[in-house]
C-alpha positions in Angstrom: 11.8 5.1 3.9 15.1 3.8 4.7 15.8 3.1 8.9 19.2 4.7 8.3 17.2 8.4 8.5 15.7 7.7 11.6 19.2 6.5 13.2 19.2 10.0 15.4 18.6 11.4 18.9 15.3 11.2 20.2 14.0 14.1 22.4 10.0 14.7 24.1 10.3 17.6 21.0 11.7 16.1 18.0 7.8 15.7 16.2 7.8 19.4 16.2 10.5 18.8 13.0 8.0 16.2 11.0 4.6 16.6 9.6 1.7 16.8 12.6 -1.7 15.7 11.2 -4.9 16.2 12.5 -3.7 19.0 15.5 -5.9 21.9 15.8 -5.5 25.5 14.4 -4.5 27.2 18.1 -5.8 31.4 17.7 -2.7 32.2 19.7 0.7 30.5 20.2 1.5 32.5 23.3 -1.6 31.1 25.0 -1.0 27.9 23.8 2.7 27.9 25.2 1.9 29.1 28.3 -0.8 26.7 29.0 1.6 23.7 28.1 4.3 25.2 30.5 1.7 24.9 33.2 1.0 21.0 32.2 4.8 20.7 32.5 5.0 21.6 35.9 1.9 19.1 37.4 2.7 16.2 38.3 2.1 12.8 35.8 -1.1 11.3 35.4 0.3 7.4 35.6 3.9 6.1 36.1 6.7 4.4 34.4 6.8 1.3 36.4 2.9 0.2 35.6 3.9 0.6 32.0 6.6 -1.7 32.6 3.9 -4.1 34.2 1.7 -3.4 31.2 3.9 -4.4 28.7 5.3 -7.7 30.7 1.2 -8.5 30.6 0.9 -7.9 26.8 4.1 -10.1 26.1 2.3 -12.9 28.3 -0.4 -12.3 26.0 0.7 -12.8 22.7 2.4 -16.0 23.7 -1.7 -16.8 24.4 -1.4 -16.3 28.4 -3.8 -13.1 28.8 -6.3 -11.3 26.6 -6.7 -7.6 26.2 -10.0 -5.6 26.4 -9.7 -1.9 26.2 -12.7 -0.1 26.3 -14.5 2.9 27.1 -16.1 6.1 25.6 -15.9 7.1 22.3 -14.8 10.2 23.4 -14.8 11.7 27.3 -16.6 14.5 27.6 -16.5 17.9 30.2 -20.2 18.2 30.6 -21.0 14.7 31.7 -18.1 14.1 33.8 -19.5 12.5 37.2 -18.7 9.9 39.4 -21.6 7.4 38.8 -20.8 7.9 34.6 -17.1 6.8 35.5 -18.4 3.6 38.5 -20.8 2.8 35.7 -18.3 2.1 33.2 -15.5 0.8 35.1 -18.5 -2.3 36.1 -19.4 -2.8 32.3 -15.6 -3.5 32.4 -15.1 -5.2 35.4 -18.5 -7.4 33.8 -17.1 -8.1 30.5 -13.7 -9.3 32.2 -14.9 -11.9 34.2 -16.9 -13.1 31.2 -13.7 -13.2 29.2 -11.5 -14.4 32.0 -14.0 -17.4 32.9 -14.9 -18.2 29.3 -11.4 -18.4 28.0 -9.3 -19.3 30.9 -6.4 -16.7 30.5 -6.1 -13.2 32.4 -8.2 -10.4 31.0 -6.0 -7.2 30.8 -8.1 -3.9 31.7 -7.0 -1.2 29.6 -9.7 1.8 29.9 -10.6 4.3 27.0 -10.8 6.8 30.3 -8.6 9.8 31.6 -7.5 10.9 28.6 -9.7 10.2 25.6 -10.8 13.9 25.4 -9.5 14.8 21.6 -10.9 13.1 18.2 -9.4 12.7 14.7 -11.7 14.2 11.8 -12.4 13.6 8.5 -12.3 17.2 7.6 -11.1 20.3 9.6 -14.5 22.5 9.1 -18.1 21.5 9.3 -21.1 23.6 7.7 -24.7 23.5 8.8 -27.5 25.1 6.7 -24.9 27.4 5.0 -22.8 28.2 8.1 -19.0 27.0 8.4 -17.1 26.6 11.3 -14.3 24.4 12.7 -15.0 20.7 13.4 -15.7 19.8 16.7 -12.1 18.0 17.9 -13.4 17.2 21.6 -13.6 18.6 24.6 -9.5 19.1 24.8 -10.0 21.6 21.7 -13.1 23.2 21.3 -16.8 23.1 22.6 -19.3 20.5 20.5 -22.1 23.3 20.6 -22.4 24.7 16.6 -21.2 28.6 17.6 -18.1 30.6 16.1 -17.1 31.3 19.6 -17.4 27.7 21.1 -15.6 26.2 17.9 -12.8 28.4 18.7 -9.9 26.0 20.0 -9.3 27.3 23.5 -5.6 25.8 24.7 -6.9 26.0 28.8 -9.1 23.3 27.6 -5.8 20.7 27.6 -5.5 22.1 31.3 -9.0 21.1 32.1 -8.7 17.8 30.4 -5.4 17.1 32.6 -7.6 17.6 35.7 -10.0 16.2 35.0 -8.0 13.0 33.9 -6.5 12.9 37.6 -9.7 12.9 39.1 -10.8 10.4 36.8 -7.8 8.4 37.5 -8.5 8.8 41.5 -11.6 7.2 41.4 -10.6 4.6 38.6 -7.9 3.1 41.2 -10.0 3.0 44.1 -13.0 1.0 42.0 -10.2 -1.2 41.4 -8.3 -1.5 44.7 -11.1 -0.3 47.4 -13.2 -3.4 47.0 -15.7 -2.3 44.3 -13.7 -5.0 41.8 -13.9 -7.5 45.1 -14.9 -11.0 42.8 -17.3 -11.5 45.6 -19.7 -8.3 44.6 -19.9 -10.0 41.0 -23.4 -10.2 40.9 -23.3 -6.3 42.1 -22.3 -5.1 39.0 -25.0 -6.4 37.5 -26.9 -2.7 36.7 -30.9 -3.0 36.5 -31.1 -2.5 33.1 -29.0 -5.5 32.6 -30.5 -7.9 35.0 -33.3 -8.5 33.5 -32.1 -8.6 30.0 -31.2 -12.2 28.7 -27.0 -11.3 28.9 -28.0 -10.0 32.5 -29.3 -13.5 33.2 -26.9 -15.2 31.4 -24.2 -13.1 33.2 -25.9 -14.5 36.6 -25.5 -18.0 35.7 -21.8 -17.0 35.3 -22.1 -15.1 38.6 -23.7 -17.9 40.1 -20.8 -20.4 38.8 -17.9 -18.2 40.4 -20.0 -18.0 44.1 -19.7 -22.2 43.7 -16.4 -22.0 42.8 -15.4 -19.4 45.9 -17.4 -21.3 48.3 -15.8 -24.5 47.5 -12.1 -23.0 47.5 -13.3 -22.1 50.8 -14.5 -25.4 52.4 -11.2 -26.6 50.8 -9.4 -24.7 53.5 -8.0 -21.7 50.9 -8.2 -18.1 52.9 -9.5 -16.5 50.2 -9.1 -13.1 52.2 -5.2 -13.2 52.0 -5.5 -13.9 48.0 -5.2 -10.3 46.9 -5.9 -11.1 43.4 -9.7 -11.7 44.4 -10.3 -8.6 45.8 -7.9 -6.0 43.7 -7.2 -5.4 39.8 -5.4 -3.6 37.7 -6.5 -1.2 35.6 -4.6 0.5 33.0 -5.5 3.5 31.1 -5.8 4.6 27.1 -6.1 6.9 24.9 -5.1 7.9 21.3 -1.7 10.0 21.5 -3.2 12.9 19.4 -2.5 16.3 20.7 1.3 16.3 20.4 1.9 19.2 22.8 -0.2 17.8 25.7 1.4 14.4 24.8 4.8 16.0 24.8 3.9 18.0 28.3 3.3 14.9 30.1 6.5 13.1 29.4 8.9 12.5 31.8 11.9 10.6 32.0 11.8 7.7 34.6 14.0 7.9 37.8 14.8 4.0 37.0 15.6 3.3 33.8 16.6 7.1 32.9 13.8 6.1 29.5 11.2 8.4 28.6 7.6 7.9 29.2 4.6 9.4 28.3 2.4 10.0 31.5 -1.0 10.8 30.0 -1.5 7.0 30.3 -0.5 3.8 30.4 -1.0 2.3 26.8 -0.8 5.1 23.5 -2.2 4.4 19.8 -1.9 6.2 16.7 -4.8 6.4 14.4 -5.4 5.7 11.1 -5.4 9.2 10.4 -1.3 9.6 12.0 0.4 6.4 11.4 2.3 8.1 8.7 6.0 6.2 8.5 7.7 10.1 8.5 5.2 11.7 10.3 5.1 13.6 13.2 3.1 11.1 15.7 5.0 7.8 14.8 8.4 10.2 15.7 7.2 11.3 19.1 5.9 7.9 20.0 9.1 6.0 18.8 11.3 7.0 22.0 8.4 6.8 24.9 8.5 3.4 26.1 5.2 3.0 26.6 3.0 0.1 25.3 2.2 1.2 21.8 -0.7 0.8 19.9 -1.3 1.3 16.1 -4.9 1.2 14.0 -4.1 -0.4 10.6 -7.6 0.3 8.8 -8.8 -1.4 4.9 -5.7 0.8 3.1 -2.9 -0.8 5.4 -0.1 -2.7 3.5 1.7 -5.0 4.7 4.9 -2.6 4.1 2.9 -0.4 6.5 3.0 -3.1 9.2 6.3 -4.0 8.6 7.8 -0.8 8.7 5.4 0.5 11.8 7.1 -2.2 13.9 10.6 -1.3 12.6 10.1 2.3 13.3 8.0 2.1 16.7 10.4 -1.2 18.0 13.6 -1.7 16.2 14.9 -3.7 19.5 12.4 -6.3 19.0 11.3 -5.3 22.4 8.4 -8.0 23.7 5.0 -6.3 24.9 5.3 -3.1 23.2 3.1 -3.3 20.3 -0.4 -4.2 19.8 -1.4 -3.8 16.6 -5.2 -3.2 15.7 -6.8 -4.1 12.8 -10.0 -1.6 11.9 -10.5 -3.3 8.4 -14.5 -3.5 8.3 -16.6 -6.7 8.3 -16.3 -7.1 4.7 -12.7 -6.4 4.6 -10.8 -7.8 7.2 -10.4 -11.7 6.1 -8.6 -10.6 2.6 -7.0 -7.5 3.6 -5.5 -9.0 7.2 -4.2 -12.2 6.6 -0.9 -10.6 4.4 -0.3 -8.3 7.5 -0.3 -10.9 10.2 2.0 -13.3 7.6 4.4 -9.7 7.0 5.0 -9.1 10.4 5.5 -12.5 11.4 7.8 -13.2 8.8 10.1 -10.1 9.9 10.0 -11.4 13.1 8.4 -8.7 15.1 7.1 -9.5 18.6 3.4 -8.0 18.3 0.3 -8.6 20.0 -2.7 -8.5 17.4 -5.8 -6.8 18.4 -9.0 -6.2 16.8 -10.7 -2.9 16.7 -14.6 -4.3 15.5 -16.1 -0.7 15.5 -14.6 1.9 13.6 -14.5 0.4 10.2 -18.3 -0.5 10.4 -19.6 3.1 11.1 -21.9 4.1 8.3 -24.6 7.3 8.3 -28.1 6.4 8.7 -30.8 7.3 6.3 -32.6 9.4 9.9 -29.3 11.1 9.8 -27.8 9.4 12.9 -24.2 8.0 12.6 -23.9 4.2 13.6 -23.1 1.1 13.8 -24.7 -2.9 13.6 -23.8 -5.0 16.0 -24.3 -7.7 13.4 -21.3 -5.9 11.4 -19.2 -5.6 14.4 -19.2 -9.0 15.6 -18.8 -10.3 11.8 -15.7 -8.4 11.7 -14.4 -10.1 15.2 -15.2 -13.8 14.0 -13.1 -12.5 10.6 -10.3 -11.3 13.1 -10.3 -14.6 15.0 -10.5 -17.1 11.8 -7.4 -14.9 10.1 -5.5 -15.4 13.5 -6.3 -18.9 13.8 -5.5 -19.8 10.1 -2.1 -18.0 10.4 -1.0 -19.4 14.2 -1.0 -15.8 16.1 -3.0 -15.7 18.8 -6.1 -13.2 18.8 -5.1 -11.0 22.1 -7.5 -8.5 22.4 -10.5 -6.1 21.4 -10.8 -2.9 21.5 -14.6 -1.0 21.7 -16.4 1.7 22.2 -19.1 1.8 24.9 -20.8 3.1 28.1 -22.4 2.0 30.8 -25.4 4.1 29.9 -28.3 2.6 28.4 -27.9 4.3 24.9 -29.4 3.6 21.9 -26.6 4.5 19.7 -25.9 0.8 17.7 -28.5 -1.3 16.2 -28.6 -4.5 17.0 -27.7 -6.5 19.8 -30.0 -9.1 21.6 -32.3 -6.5 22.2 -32.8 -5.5 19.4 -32.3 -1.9 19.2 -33.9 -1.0 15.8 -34.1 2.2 13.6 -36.7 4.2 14.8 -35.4 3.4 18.3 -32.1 5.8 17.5 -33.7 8.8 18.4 -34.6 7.2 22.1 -31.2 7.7 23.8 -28.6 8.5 20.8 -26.6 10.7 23.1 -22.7 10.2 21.9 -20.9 13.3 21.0 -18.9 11.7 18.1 -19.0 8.2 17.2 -21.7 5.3 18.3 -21.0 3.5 21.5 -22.5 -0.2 22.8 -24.6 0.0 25.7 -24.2 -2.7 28.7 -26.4 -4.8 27.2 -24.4 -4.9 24.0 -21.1 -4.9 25.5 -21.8 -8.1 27.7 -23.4 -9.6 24.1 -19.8 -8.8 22.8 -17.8 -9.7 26.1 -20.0 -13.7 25.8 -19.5 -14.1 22.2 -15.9 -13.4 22.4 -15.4 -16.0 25.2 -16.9 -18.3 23.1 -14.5 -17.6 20.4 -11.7 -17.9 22.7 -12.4 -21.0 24.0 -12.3 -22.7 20.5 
């Protein structure tokens, strides 16, 4: 589509003119309204300038001076909300970082799937069970996961819930990061007991065992490693798919500063597969936020797609807002990927490529459990790395899907989670997560590849 039809005013409500995929069927408009008028009125959930520090991160690392991990639950969930769910996660986070960090020598940036990640794409807008149809479950921001008429009904005081809960998710996020949980001397704390005595749990003490060295001997050096903030504090930003355009559009705000608009949900916003559509109404409303932005570029991506996804999202060429994900699938992803990466760096766009290992290797197993191999997943992130490699773009980040519970939701995995051990601890509400275990498998593996 030509840029000349996009050459207009931007405004928090211009999507409401363009196509809006995936956005639930609301019972009553009125409700709906009012419950968006009440988001309006609370205050954000993160602000413009860590954005801005976001993005000057994500431009450092596509020049190959940082790395991005985002990562966190498939999708958040009302029920399980507590505050050891939310410490265990942020560790598996704060674990996989310092593997990253010490493996490949560049600064991990934090982005957590957390505060916000309450609302899921689907495949089909019903689901039917032994004759009976209803809506599909859309997370917890839209309807209840139990299979009832009344609980599949999308309630709008749900997006209110979800904002509240975000904040409070948010509140504990930043003191885990600044309160001295992410202190680099409790790094063999966040080893949980599951993990410890798992082979990446002792391998992750070696590490652990490596950095006490190294503090100790900055120490005797004379270095007062109490004054270096850096060792004691860390950022972390937050993420979430931009897929309920209403609650998106409720939480934007236009920045004292710079007078720009920014989406407040969170720090870093993707579209989907599903609502990447040039014209539709997603890539409209997250054209004029200035947040980072990310987009998913599945198996079916061109590399017109790329090209014009960049044009659209960052005409100005703007360094550090883009991160593009490729989702391709093990078997896909080194002859589908390689045109994209030379498209957009022939046009000359500033992006940071990312690889999303999970979502194109999902598959339903024969016991009826959705899942994923880890086998496939790491496959498809040595693809990622070897297309980035043969085509001089740096690989600067991964994006996954775990928990710091010890699930059995992904085969695979040095311990060898197998299928009849599904059933144990499957306990996702939508798509298959890593457990610690795995996750520090990936977070090692991934160093490795780094440091090639």
């Amino acid at each position: 589509m030509p840029d000349e039809l996009f050459e207009r005013s931007w405004s928090p409500e211009s999507w409401r003119s363009r196509t809006a995929a995936q956005q639930p069927e609301w019972p009553d408009e009125q409700v709906l309204d009012a419950a968006l008028d009440e988001i309006r009125k609370l205050p954000p959930l993160v602000f413009a300038g860590e954005a801005r520090t976001l993005s000057e991160s994500l431009d450092a690392a596509r020049e190959g001076k940082g790395f991005l991990l985002v990562a966190g639950d498939c999708a958040e969930s009302f029920s399980s909300f507590s505050a050891d769910s939310i410490r265990d996660t942020v560790r598996v986070i704060l674990q996989m970082s310092v593997v990253l960090t010490y493996g490949s020598g560049v600064p991990t940036i934090k982005a957590a799937r957390m505060a916000g990640q309450f609302s899921k794409p689907r495949s089909a807008a019903t689901e039917t069970r032994d004759g009976v149809t209803l809506p599909s479950f859309r997370g917890d921001n839209v309807n209840d996961f139990a299979f009832d008429a009344v609980a599949r009904l999308a309630d709008p005081q749900r997006l209110v819930r979800g904002y509240h809960q975000s904040a409070a998710t948010l509140n504990l996020i930043r003191a885990f990061a600044k309160g001295g949980f992410a202190d680099l001397s409790r790094v063999h704390a966040w080893n949980q007991e599951f993990v410890t005595s798992s082979t990446e749990g002792q391998r992750y003490e070696v590490l652990a065992n490596e950095i006490d060295r190294a503090l100790r001997f900055m120490r005797a050096c004379g270095i007062d490693l109490e004054a270096e903030l850096q060792l004691h504090q860390v950022d972390v930003y937050t993420a979430h798919e931009a897929l309920i355009l209403g609650y998106e559009e409720a939480l934007t705000r236009r920045d004292s500063i710079t007078n720009d608009w920014y989406d407040c949900s969170a720090h870093l916003l993707w579209c989907g597969e599903r609502t990447r559509a040039l014209d539709g109404a997603h890539v409209e409303f997250l054209s004029g936020v200035h947040n980072p932005i990310g987009v998913k570029l599945g198996p079916d991506a061109t590399p017109e797609d790329a090209v014009g996804l960049c044009q659209r999202l960052n005409p100005g060429r703007e360094p550090g807002r883009i991160v593009l994900f490729s989702r391709m699938g093990a078997d896909r992803i080194t002859e589908t990927l390689p045109a994209l990466v030379r498209a957009v760096k022939l046009a000359n766009h500033p992006v940071l490529w990312a690889c999303d290992p999970m979502h194109g290797n999902t598959f339903q197993h024969e016991s009826g459990y959705k899942t994923r191999r880890f086998d496939d997943i790491m496959r498809e992130l040595h693809g990622f790395f070897d297309v980035c490699h043969a085509n001089d773009e740096w690989p600067g980040g991964v994006h996954v899907e775990l928990t710091g519970d010890n699930v059995t939701e992904c085969l695979g995995g040095t311990e060898k989670i197998g299928d009849t051990d599904l059933k144990d601890r499957y306990e996702t509400m939508c798509d298959p997560r890593l457990n610690a275990r795995q996750s520090l498998d990936l977070a090692f593996e991934t160093a490795e590849l780094l440091r090639r």
